[in-house]
KEFI-732986 format. One record per residue: x, y, z of N, C-alpha, C, O in turn; residue in one letter. Coordinates in steps of 0.05 Angstrom, whole numbers, plus 5000, padded with zeros to 4 digits. Layout:
XYZXYZXYZXYZa...
This chain:
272615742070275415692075276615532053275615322045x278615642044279315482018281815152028283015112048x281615002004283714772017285814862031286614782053x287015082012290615132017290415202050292615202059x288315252070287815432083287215172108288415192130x285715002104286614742131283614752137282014892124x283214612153279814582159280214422181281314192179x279514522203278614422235276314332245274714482256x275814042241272314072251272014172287273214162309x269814252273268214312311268514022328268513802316x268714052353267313902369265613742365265413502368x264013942356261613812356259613922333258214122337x259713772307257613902286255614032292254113962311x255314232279251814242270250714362246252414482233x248714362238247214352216246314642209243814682209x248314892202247715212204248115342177248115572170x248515162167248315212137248315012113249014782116x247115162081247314902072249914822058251614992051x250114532054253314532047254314602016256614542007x252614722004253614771976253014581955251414401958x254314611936253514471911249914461895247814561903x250514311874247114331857246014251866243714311858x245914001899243513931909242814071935240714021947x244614251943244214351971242014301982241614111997x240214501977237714561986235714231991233514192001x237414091981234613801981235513622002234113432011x239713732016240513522035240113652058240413892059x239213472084239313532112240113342121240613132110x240513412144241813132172238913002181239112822199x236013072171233612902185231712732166230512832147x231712532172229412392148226412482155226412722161x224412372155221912462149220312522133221512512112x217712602127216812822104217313102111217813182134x217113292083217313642091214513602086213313732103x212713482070210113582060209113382055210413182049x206813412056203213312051202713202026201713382012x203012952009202112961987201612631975203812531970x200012511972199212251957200712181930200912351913x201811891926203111861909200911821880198611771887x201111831854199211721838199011421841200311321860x197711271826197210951822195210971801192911071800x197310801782196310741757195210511754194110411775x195110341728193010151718194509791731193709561734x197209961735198709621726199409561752199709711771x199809241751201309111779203709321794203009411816x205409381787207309601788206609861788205109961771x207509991805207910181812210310371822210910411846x211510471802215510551803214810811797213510891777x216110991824216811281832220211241832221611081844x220711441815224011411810224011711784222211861776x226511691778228111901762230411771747232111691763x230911741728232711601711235811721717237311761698x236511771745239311731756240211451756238411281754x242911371757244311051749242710871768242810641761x241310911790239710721810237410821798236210611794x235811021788233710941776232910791753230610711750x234810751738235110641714235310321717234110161702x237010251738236109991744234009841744234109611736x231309971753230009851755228209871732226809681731x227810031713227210131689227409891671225709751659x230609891672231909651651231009401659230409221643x230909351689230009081688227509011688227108771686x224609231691222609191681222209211654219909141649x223309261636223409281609223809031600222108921586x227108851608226808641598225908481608226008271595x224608441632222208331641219308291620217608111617x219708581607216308531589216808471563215108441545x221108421559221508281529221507981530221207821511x222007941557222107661558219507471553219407231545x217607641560214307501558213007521588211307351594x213807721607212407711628210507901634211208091648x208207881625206708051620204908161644203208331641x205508051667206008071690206808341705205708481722x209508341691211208511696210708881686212509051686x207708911677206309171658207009321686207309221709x207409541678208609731708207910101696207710181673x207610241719207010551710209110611722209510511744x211110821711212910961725212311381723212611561706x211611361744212211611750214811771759216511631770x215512041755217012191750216712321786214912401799x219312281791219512371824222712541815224912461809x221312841816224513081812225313121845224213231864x227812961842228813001866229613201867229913251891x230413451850232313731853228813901868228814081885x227013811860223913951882223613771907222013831925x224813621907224113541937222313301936222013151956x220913271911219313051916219112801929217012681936x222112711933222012421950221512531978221812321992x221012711994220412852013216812832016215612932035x215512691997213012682003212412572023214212462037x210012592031208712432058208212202046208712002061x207312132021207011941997209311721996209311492003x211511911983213911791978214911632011214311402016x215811732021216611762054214911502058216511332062x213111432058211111232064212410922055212510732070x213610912020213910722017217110752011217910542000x218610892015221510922027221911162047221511402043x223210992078223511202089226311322093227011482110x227611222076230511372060230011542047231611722051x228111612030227711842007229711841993231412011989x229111551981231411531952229211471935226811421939x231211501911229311401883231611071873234011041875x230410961867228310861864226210771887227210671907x223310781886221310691902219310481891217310601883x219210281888216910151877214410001897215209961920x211609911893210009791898209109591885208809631860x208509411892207109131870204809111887204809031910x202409201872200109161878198608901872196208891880x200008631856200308451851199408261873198008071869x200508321897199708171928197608271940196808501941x196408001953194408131970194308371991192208501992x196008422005196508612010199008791998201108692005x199108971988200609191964202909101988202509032012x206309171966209209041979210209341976209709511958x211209351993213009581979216309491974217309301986x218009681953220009561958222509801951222509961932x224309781971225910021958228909911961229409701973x230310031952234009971947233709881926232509681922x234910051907234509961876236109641875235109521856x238409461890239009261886237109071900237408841893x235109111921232909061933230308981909229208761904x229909231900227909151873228808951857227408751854x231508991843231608771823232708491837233208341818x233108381855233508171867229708071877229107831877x227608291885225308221882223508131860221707961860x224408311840222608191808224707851809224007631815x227507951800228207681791227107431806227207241790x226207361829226207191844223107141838222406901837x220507411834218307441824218007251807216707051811x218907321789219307261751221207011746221706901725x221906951768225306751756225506891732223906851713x227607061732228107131708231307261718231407321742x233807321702236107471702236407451729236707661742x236307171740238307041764238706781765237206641779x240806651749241806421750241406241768242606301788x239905941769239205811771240605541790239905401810x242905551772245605421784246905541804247205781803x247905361829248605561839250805731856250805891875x252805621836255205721831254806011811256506201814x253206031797252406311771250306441789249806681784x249206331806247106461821249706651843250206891840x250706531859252406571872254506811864255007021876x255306741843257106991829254607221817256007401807x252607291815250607491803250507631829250507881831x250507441850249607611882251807711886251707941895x254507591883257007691893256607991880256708191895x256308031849256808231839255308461843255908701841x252208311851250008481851250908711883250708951885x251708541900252308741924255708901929256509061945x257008771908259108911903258909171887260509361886x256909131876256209531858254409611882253909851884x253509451897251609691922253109801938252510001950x255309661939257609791964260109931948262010031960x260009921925262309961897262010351889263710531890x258810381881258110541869258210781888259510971878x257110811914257811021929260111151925260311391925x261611011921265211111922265411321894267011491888x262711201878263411331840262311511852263711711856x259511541863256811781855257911951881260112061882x256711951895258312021928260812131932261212351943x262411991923265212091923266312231899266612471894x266712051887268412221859266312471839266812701831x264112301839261712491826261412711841261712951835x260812631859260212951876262513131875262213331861x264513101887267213211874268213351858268813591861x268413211836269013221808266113391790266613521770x264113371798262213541780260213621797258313681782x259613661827258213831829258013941854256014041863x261113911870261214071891262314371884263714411864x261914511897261714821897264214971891264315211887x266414801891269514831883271114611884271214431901x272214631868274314361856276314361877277814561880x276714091900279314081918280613851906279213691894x282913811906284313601904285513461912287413361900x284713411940284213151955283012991958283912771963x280213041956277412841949277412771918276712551909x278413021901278412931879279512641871278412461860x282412661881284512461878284512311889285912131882x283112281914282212111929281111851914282111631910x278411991905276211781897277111751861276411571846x278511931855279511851817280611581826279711381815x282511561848285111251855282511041860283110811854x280611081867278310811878276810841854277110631842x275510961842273410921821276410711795275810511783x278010781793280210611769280910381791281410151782x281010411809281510141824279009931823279109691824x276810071820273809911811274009841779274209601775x274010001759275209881736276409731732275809551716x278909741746280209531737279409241754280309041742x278309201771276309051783275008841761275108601757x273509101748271908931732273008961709271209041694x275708931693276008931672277208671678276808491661x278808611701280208331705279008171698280008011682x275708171708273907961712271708001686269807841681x272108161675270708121636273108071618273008081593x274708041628276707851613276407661604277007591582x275007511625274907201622271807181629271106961638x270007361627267807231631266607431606267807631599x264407341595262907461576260907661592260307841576x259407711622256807771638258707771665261007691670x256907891677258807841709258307561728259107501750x257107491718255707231737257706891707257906651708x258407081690259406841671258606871637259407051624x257206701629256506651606252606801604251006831585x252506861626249406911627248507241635249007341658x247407371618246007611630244407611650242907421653x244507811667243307721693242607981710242108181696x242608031737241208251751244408371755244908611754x245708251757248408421763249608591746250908791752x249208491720249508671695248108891694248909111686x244808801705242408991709244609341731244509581727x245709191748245509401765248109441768248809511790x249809411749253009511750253009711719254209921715x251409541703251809771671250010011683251110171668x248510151695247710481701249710601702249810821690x252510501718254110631733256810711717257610931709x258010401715261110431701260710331671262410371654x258510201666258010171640257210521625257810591602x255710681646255310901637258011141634258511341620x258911031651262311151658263511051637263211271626x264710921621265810841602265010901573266610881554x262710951570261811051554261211361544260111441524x262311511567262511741573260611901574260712131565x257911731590256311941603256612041629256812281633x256711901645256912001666258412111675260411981678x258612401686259812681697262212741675264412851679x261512671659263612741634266212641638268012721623x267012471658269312441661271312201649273212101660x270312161623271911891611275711961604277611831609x275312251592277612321598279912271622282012131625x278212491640280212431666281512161671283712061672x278512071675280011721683280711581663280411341667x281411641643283211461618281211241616282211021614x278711261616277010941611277810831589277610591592x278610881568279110751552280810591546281010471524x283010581578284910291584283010091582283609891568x280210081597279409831606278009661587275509631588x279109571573278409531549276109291546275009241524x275809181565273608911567271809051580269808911581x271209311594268009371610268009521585265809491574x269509671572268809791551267009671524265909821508x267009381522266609111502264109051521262109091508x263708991544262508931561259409161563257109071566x260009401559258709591565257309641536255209771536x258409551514257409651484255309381481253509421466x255309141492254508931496250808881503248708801493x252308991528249509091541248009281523246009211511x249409621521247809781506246609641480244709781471x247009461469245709351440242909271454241009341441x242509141477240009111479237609261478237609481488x235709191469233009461464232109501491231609721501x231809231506230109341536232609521545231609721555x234809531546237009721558235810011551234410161565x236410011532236610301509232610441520232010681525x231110221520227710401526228110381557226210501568x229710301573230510331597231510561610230910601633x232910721596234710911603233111171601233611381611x230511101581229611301574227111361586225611491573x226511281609223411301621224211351647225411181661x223511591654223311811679225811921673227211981692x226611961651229112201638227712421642225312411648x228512591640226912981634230113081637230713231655x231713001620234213181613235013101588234112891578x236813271573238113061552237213211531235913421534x238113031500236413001479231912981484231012841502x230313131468229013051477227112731460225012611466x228812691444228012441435228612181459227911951461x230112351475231812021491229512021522229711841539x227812211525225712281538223712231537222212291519x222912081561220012041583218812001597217911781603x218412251608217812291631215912121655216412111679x213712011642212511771651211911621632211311721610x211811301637210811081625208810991630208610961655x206610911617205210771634203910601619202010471628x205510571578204010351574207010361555208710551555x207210061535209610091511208610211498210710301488x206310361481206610581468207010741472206510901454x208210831496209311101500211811151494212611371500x212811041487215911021473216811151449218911241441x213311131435213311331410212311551413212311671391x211311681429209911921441210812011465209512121482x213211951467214812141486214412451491214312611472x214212531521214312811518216612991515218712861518x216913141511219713331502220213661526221613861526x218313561539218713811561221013751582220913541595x222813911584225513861612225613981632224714211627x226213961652226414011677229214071699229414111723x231514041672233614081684235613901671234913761652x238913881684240413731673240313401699239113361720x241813271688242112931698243113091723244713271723x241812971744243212971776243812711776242912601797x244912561761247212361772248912331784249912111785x
């Protein structure tokens, strides 16, 4: 049924077809496992099942500068979980998130192995691990948390709404479109107010909130994500844009972005980590484009 044409829901839903777009086949209305299968476990304290989507990348980046900082602690294996196969559907996966999202991590670190999932979950767990990229004071501590759960409840509206929309539902409407274009620039400008006058989002200090707001609109501004820098004129916002080039200068950022990639350039690719030399021996085999 097309927009011009009206749409009546049922009574009463049900679940008789799939709803379209590039992920169809992987969404249902039931959590659980579909299948039978053990996760790997590698050498290191860590253990990260994820895919370098803007929440997998989170945690990427902040184990990275975790191991620039000197926490050697922090050595981690990341395996490659293709959500377009279903993999977070393992009996494996399913075990240590029973959301079947990516990111998934374990710290085998404790006496008894932790599990931990919600990619703003993970990085509020290392930081607090590590004291590391969560302010101390706690007024800067205070503002990192404000920001850190303001992109958990922020970003749905980008990926969810406008993303799905705008690049990969099954026909372009323009009501959801325009919908979520007016909230994703109402989030910009959000945070362009507030990098006005602050150098980081928590203030003067890099921190986890930076960690888990640059995947998203820092990647949006920069015009990766769903190609849409155009549409939304990002290039008004002129302090996440300063803000976002900021961040990208960092090296743990940049070897962050690039571990459990399998799209892209294949230099910017790899597929698993499991030690820092693998950064120079990246694999170059792909698996498809960014389901961001």
């Amino acid at each position: 049924m097309s927009e011009s044409e009206g749409y009546t829901p049922p009574r009463v839903w049900t679940w008789d077809q799939e709803s379209g777009g590039r992920f169809a086949k992987i969404n249902r209305p039931i959590a659980g496992p579909t299948h039978d299968k053990e996760l790997p476990v590698g050498k290191h304290p860590f253990q990260l099942y994820s895919l370098a989507t803007p929440n997998g990348v989170k945690a990427t980046i902040m184990l990275e500068e975790l191991l620039a900082m000197g926490h050697k602690e922090a050595e981690y294996d990341a395996w490659l979980i293709d959500i377009s196969e279903g993999n977070q559907f393992s009996s494996g996966f399913v075990k240590i998130n029973p959301n079947s999202k990516i990111p998934a991590m374990v710290d085998h670190s404790t006496d008894t192995p932790t599990r931990v999932f919600e990619s703003g979950s993970i990085l509020l767990y290392l930081a607090e691990k590590f004291g590391a990229l969560l302010p101390t004071e706690h007024h800067k501590r205070t503002e990192a948390m404000n920001w850190l759960f303001w992109q958990m409840g922020s970003a749905p509206f980008l990926g969810g709404g406008f993303g799905h929309f705008y690049a990969y539902a099954p026909e372009k409407m323009e009501y959801p479109i325009n919908r979520f274009a007016m909230e994703v620039k109402r989030q910009l400008d959000v945070l362009n107010r507030h990098l006005a006058d602050n150098e980081y989002m928590a203030g003067d200090e890099y921190s986890i909130a930076d960690v888990a707001i640059y995947p998203w609109y820092g990647a949006l501004v920069k015009g990766v994500l769903y190609e849409a820098a155009e549409f939304l004129s990002v290039h008004e916002y002129t302090h996440v844009v300063r803000w976002a080039e900021q961040v990208l200068e960092r090296p743990a950022v940049r070897r962050g972005q690039m571990v459990n990639r399998a799209w892209g350039e294949p230099a910017r690719q790899l597929h698993e980590r499991h030690d820092a030399d693998d950064f120079n021996t990246q694999t170059q085999d792909k698996i498809g484009e960014s389901p961001e």
